[in-house]
N, C-alpha and C positions, 0 to 999 in steps of 0.2 A: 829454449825460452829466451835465452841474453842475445841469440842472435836477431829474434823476431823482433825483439825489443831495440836492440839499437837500428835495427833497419827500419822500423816505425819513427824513431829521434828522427834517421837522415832526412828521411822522406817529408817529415811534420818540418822541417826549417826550410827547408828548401820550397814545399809548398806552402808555405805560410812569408815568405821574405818576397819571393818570384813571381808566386802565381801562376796564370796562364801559362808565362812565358816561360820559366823555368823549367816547366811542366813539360811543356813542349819541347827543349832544346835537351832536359835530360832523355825524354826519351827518344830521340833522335841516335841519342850515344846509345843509350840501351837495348836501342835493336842492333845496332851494328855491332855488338859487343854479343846479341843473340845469335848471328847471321855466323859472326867467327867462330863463337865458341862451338857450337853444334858441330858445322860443317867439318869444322879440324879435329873434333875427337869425334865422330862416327868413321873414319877408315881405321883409327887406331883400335876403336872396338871391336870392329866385324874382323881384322886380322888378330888380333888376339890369340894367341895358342889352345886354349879353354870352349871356343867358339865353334860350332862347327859351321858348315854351309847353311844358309836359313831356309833356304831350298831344297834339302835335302829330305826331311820329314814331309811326310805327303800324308791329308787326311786319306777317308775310308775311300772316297773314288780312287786313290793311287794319282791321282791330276795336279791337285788344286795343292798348295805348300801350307805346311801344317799352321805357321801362323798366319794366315788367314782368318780361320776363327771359321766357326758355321754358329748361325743361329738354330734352336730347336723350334720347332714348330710353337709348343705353347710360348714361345719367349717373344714374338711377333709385335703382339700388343705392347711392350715393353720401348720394345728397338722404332716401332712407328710413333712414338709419344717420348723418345730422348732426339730420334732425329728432326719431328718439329722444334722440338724445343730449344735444341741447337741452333738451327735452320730462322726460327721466327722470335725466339725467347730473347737472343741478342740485338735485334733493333731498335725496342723501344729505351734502350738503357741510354741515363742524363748522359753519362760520359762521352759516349758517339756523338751524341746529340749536340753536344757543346763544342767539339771539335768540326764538325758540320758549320754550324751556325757560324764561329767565328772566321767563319773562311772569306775572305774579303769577294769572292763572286761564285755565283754558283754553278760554274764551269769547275772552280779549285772545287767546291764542296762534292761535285759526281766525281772529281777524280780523285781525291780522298776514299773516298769510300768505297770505289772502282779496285783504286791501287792495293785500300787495305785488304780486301780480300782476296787481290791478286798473291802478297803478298805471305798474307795467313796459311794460304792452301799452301805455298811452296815451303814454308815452316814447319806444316804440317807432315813432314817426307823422314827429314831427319828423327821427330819425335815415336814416326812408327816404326820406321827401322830400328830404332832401340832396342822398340820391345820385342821386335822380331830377333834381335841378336841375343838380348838377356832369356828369349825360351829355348836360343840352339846352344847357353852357355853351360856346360859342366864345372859348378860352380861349387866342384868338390877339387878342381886344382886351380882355385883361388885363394885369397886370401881372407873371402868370407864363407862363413861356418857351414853355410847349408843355403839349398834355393829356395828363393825368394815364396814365400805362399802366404796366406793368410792379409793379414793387416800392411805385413813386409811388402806385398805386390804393389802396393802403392807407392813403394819407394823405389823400384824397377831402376827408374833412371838415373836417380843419383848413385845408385850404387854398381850401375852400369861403368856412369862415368867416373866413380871415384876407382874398383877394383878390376875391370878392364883395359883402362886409358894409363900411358903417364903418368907422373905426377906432375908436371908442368902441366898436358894437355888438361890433367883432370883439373887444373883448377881455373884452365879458364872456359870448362866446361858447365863445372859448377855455377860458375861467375854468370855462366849465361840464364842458369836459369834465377840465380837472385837479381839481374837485370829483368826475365821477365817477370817477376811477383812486383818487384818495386815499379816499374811501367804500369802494372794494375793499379798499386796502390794508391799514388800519389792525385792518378786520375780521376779515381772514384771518390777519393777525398775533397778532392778539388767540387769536383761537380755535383757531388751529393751535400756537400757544406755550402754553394754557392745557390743552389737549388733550394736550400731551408731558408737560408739569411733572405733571400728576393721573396721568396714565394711565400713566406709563412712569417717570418719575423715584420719584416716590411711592408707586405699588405696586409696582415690579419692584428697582428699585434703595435705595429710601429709605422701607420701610414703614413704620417709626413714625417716622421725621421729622415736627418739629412744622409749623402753619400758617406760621410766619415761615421757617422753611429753604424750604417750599415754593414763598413770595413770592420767596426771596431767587433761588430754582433761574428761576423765570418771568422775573422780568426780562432773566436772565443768556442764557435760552431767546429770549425776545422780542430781542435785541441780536443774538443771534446768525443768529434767522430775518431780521430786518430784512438784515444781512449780504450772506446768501445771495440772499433777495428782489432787493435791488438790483442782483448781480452779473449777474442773470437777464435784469432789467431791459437793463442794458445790452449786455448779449450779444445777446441776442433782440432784433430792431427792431417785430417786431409784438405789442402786448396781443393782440390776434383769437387768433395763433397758441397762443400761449402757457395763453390761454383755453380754448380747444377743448382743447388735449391735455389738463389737465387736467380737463375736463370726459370727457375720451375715458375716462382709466384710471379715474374716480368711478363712474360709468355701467359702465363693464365689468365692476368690478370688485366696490366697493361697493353698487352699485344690487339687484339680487340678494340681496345678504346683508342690508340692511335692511328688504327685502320680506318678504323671511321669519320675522323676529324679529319684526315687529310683524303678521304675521297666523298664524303656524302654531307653533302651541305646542310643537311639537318638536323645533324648532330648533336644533340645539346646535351646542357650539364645533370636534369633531370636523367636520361637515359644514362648517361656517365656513371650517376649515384647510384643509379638501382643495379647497374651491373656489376660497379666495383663490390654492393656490398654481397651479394650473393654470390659471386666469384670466389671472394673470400672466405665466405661460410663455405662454400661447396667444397673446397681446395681443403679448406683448414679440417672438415667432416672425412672426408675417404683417408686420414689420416697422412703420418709422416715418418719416419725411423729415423732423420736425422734432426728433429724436432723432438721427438720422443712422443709423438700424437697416435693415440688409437683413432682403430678404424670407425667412425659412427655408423656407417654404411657402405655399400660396395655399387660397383656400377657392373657387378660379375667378372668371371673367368675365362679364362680359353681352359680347355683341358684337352691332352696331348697322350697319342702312347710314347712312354719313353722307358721300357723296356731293358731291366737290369740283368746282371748271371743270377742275382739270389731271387729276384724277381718279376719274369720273363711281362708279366701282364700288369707292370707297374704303370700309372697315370700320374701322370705331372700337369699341374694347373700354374697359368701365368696372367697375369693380371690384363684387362684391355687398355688400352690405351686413355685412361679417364684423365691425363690431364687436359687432352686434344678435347674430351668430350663437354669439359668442362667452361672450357676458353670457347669454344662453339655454342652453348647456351647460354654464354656472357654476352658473345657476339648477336644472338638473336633475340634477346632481352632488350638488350639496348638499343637496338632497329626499333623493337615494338612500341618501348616504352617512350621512345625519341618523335617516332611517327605521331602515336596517341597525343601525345602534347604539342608537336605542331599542327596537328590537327583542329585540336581540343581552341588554340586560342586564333590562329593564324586563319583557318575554314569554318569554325563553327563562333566564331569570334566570342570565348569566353572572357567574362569579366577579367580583367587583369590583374585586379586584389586578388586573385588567386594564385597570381605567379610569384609561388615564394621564392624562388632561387630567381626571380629576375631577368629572365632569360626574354625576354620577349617586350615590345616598345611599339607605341601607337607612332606613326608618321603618317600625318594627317587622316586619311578614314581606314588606314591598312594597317593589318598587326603586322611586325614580322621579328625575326630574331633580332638579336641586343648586337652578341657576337658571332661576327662569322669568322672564315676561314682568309677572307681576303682582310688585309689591314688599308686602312686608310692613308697613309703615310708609311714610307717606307722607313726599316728598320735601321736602326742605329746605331751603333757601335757605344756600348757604357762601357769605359775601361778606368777598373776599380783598384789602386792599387795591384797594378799587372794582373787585375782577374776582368774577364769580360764575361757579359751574364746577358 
């Protein structure tokens, strides 16, 4: 808890003094203090005395090496509803978004976003090797008590790097991974507190507030997310967990609604409403375990033979893939209800005192939308006390 806690101080001063900029240049250091620390303690791990070959365990074909992992059949629905989620749940997030945007052309911004995932995948090498070493470790001539199972599995790495490695290597293994939590942090602070102050303090609550009331509402915003952030932190014993579910409701909810705003010009905020809010009911109803939400209703089963010694004609049931299914009738809700109302004022030219949300504008005998997707003027650069928005 004192560690979470002062790594929330560093991060809160430096994102709240710097801003953007800060933001940017610590993490510039903190991947390359990633890039180091990984790469230098994974050959100290894999040679390890403790360690065997991770090649060596072969599942039930005799072929494929044990960690590898097999999915069971009923587990299917599962693994196709974390790999969308993965795959499409991370694009709509502020934090991308505002690293995107402030990219002074949008050559830098594809190759931002090119690089990062160039990037990520080759990240992603060392992190599996890990876990492939800590399941070939006999981790009965170590220095810790017994292997890793239960709640422990989630601590696979650190305890890779701390009782495998060095103690020089392991600490700037360790190092690598409190670089990458504070790279999360400080950017989701950044762009989730810079996202309230613009979006919601200054249009909804304080519309002709000047630039300095604006700075003064963010920092006030950013202290207060750091706050919450932390209590998270410590409540929660898993990042993974914490990860995913916000990854779960971005993907469910917002994934959908960015789809559509950047390819279908008819998009509006009516169709927005009606899907954000039944997304949400729908999401928030089939329940949560890391919420502590019962199930209201189920979108069904797969059921599976999976077949034990004590009993041979055992069935196992795994759940379908309902967040996929759920983000998919947000997505076609909002086609429907986006369509009916440009329909409704634009072809069938209904009266206008019916457009409560405003969305829609007479120019001269034609309706058409208020806002679209092309801006009138090119975009600008507001830099706010080293924050750009």
């Amino acid at each position: 808890d004192i560690s979470i806690i002062i790594s929330a101080i560093i991060s809160l001063c430096y994102t709240l003094f710097g801003g953007l900029v800060s933001v940017a240049y610590t993490d510039v250091i903190q991947i390359f203090f990633i890039v180091i620390g990984l790469f230098l303690a994974l050959p100290f791990a894999m040679t390890h005395p403790a360690v065997a070959n991770i090649y060596e365990a072969k599942l039930d074909d005799g072929v494929t090496p044990a960690w590898y992992g097999s999915v069971a059949p009923h587990e299917w629905g599962g693994w196709v509803d974390y790999a969308l989620l993965c795959l499409l749940g991370g694009i709509p997030w502020q934090c991308y978004f505002q690293r995107v945007l402030s990219a002074q052309t949008s050559t830098r911004a594809q190759l931002l976003s090119y690089g990062g995932a160039a990037i990520a995948l080759v990240m992603t090498g060392p992190s599996v090797l890990f876990g492939a070493v800590a399941r070939a470790t006999d981790w009965s001539q170590t220095d810790y008590p017994c292997t890793p199972s239960g709640d422990t599995e989630k601590l696979v790495m650190p305890l890779t790097l701390q009782y495998l490695t060095p103690p020089a290597v392991a600490w700037f293994g360790l190092g690598a991974i409190s670089a990458a939590v504070m790279s999360s942090t400080d950017s989701s602070l950044l762009s989730a507190s810079s996202l309230i102050a613009r979006n919601v303090y200054q249009k909804v609550f304080r519309p002709g507030c000047g630039e300095r009331e604006v700075v003064m509402a963010l920092w006030v915003i950013i202290v207060g997310n750091c706050a919450l952030a932390t209590t998270l932190a410590i409540q929660y014993k898993s990042i993974y967990e914490l990860f995913v579910l916000c990854g779960d409701f971005t993907y469910v909810i917002l994934f959908p609604q960015l789809l559509l705003v950047i390819y279908w010009s008819k998009a509006n905020t009516y169709g927005s409403v009606f899907s954000f809010i039944l997304t949400v009911i729908l999401r928030l109803s089939v329940g949560d375990k890391y919420l502590g939400l019962p199930a209201a209703f189920s979108f069904g089963v797969v059921t599976a033979s999976c077949p034990t010694v004590e009993d041979p004609d055992h069935m196992c049931e795994g759940a379908l893939p309902y967040r996929t299914f759920i983000m998919l009738i947000g997505l076609v809700v909002h086609i429907i209800v986006s369509a009916a109302t440009d329909l409704s004022f634009c072809m069938a030219e209904v009266d206008l005192r019916w457009d409560f949300l405003d969305c829609y504008q007479r120019i001269g005998s034609v309706i058409v939308m208020r806002n679209t997707r092309e801006m009138d003027t090119p975009v600008k650069s507001l830099k706010v006390g080293g924050v750009l928005s």
